[in-house]
C-alpha positions in Angstrom: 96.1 137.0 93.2 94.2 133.8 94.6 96.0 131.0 95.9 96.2 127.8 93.5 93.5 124.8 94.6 95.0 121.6 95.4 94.5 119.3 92.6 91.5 117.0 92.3 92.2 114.0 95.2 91.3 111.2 92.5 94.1 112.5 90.7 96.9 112.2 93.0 95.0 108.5 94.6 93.7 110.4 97.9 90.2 110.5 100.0 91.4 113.7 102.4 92.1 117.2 100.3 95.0 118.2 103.4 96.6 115.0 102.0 96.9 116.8 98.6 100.3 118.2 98.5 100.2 119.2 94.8 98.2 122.4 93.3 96.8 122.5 90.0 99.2 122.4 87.3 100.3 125.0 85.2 101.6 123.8 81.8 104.9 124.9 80.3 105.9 123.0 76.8 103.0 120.8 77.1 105.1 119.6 80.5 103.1 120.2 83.8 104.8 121.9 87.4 103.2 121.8 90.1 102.8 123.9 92.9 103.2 122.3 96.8 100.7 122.8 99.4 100.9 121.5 102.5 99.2 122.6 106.0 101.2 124.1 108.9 100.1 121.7 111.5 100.0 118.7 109.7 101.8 115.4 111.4 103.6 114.2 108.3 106.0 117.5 109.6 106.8 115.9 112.8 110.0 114.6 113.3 113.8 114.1 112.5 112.7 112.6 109.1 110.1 115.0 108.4 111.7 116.3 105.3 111.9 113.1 103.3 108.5 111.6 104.7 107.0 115.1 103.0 109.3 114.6 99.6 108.4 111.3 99.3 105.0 112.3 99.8 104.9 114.8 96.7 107.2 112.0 94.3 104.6 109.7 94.7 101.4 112.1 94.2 103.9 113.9 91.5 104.2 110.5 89.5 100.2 108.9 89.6 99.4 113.0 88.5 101.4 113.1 85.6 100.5 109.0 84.7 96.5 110.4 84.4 97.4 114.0 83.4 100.1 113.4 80.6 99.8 109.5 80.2 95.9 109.0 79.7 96.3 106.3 82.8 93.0 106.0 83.8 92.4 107.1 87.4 90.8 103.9 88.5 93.8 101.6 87.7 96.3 100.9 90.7 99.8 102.0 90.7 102.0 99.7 92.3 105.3 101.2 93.1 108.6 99.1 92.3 111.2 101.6 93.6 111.5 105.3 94.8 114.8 107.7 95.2 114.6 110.4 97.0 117.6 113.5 97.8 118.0 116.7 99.3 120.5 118.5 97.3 121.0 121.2 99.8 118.9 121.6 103.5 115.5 120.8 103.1 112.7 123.4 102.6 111.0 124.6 105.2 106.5 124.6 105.3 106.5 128.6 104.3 109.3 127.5 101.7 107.2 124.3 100.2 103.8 126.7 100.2 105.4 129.8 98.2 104.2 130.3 94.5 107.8 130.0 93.5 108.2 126.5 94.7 107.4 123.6 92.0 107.7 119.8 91.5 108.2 119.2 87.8 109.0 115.5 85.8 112.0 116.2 84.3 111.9 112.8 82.2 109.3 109.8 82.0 109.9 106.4 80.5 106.9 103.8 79.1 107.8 100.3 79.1 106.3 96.9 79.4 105.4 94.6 82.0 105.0 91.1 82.5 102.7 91.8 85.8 101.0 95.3 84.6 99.9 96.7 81.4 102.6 99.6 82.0 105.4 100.3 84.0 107.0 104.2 84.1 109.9 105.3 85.5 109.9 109.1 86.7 113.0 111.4 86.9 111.6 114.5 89.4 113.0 117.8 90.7 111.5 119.8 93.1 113.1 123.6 92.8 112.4 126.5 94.8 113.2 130.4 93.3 114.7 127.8 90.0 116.9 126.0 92.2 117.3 122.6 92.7 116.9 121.9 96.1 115.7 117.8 95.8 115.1 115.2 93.0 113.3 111.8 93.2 113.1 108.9 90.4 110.0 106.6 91.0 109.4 103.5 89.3 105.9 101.9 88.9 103.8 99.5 87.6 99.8 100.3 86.5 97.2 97.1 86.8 93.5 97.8 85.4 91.3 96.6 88.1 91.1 93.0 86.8 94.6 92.6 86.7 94.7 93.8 90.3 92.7 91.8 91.7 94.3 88.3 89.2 97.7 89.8 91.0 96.2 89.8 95.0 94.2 87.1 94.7 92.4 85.8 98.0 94.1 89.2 100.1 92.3 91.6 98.2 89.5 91.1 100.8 91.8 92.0 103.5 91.6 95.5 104.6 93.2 97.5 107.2 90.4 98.9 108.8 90.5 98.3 112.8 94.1 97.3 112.9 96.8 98.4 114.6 96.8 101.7 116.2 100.4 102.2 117.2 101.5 106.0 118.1 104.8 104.5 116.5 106.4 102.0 113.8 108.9 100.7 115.8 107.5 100.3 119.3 109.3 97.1 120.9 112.5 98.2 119.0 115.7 96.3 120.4 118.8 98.2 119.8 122.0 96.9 120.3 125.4 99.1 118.7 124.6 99.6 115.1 121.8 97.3 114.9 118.3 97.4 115.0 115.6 94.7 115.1 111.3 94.8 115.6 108.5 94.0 114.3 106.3 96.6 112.4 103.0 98.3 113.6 101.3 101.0 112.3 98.0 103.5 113.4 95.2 103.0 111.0 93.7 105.7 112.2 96.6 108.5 110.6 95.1 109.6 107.5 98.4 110.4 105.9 99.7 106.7 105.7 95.7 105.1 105.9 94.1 108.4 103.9 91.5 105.0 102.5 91.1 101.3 102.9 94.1 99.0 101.7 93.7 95.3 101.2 98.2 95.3 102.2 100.4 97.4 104.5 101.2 100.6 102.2 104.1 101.3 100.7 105.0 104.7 102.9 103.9 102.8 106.0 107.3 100.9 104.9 108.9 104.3 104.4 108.1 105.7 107.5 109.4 102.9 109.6 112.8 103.1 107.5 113.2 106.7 108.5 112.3 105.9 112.1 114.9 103.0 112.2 117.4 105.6 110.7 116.7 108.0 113.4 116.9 105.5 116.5 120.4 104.8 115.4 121.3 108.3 114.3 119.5 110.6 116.6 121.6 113.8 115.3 122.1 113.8 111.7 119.3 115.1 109.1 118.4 111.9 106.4 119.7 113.0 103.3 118.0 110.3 101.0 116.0 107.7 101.0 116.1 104.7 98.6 113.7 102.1 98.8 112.7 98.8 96.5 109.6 96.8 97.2 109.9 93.6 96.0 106.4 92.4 96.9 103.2 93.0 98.9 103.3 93.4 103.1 100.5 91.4 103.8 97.8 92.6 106.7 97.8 88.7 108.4 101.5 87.7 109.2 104.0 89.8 111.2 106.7 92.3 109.6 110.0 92.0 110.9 112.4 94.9 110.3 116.2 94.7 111.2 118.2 97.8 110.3 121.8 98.3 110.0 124.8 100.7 110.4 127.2 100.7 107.7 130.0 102.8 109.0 131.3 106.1 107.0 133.4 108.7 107.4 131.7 113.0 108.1 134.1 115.8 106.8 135.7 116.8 110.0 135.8 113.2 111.9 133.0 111.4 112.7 131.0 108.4 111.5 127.7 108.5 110.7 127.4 106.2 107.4 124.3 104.6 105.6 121.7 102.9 107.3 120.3 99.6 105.3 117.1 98.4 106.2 115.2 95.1 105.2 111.7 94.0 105.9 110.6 90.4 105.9 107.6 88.7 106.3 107.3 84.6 106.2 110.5 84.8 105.5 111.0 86.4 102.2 112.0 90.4 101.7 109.4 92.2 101.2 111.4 95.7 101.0 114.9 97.0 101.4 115.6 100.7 101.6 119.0 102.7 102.5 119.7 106.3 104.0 122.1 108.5 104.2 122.4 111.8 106.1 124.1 114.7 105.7 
C-alpha cells in the first residue's frame, strides 16, 4: 500500500511541502480525517515544548483545510486567527506515532458566524486520535478577510515584510528571570521556515506561540506543557519592539510539588497584543 501524499501546500497556507503536516483526506460521512506527516529531523521536534509546537502546528493547518475543503473558503483569503486551545489528554505522541496510518486529526464540530472585521468567522472543535483514542483536542477560532478586506484591515503595514529581520537562534535571548517571573523582549530567525515558511507583512501568530512555550520552559525546566491557550487580540507589528513578561501562578502536583500555570502577555506600544497560559502535567 503507498503512503498517503501530503495535502496540496495552498490548502493548508504553506510554500515548503515538509511544512505539510496533514495527508490527503479521506472522507467519512461527508466529514474529512486527516492523516499526520511529519519528518524525523525536522526542528519544530526540538525541545521541551515540542509536543504542543507540532499540535498546534496541525490545529492550525487542520482548520484553513477544512475552511477550503468543506467551507468553499477560497484559498486566497487570509485567515486571521482569534484564539487557539490546545491539550494532550494523555503523553504526547511520539514522530513514528504521528506518521502511522492509524493516526488522524478529524473536526469534530465547526461553527459559521458573522464578523464585523471579516466576512466569516469559524470556530473549530478538533481531536487528534491515534488507534481511535483520543490522545489531544484543539478548538481554534478565526476570522477570513478576502484580499481587499485585508489589506482595508492592515492598512499602511501591509508593505512591511519580514524578510531580512531578525535572525535569533532563540525567542527569548536577553531573558531576565527573577523567582516566578519572566521578562524580554521578542526576536525571532526569519530564516526558519517552520514559523517564516513565506513573507508576512506582521510577526506570525506561532512566532507568539513559540515564545510562550519557551517562557514556560525557562521557568519550568522539568515538567512536559500540557496545553496551551492563546488569544491574539491584534497584530505584532514588524517596526516596534515586543515585550513579553511571563508569570508563575502557583499550583499544587499530586504527590507535593508546585508547578502551576504559566500566564504570558505580549505588548507592543503599550497595548496587549496576545496572552496565552500553560499548564503541564
Amino acid at each position: 500500500m503507498t503512503t498517503p501524499r501530503r495535502i496540496d501546500k495552498r490548502l493548508v497556507h504553506r510554500h515548503h511541502e515538509q511544512e505539510c503536516f496533514l495527508r490527503e483526506p479521506t472522507w467519512d460521512n461527508s466529514v474529512p480525517a486527516f492523516g499526520t506527516a511529519i519528518d524525523e529531523n525536522h526542528n519544530a521536534l526540538s525541545g521541551q515544548a515540542a509536543p504542543l509546537v507540532v499540535m498546534l502546528e496541525i490545529a492550525r493547518q487542520l482548520s484553513i483545510a477544512t475552511c477550503h475543503i468543506v467551507h468553499g473558503v477560497p484559498a486566497t483569503w487570509h485567515a486571521i486567527a482569534n484564539h487557539m486551545r490546545v491539550e494532550w489528554h494523555e503523553q504526547p505522541l511520539t514522530v513514528r506515532q504521528l506518521n502511522s496510518p492509524q493516526t488522524r486529526a478529524v473536526v469534530t464540530s465547526s461553527v459559521i458566524s458573522r464578523n464585523s472585521m471579516a466576512a466569516n468567522a469559524i470556530s473549530f472543535a478538533i481531536a487528534l486520535q491515534h488507534r481511535r483514542r483520543v490522545s489531544a483536542t484543539a478548538k481554534v477560532s478565526a476570522s477570513w478577510a478576502t484580499l481587499r478586506e485585508y489589506r482595508i484591515l492592515r492598512g499602511q503595514n501591509i508593505h512591511q515584510s519580514t524578510l531580512d529581520t531578525k535572525q535569533s537562534p532563540t525567542f527569548l535571548p536577553g531573558a531576565r528571570q527573577r523567582r516566578q517571573t519572566l521578562r524580554s523582549e521578542l526576536s525571532w530567525d526569519c530564516r526558519d521556515t517552520f514559523y517564516f515558511d513565506h513573507e508576512a507583512d506582521h510577526i506570525p501568530g506561532m512566532v507568539l506561540a513559540g515564545a510562550s512555550l519557551e517562557a514556560s520552559c525557562c521557568l519550568h525546566p522539568s515538567p512536559t506543557a500540557r496545553f496551551i491557550d492563546i488569544h491574539f487580540n491584534r497584530y505584532a507589528e514588524l517596526d516596534a519592539p515586543v515585550f513579553v513578561e511571563a508569570t508563575v501562578v502557583p499550583g499544587d502536583l499530586p504527590g507535593g510539588g508546585s508547578a502551576g500555570n504559566t500566564t504570558i502577555s505580549f505588548t507592543q506600544t503599550q497595548h496587549e497584543v496576545c496572552h496565552a497560559t500553560i499548564g503541564a502535567f
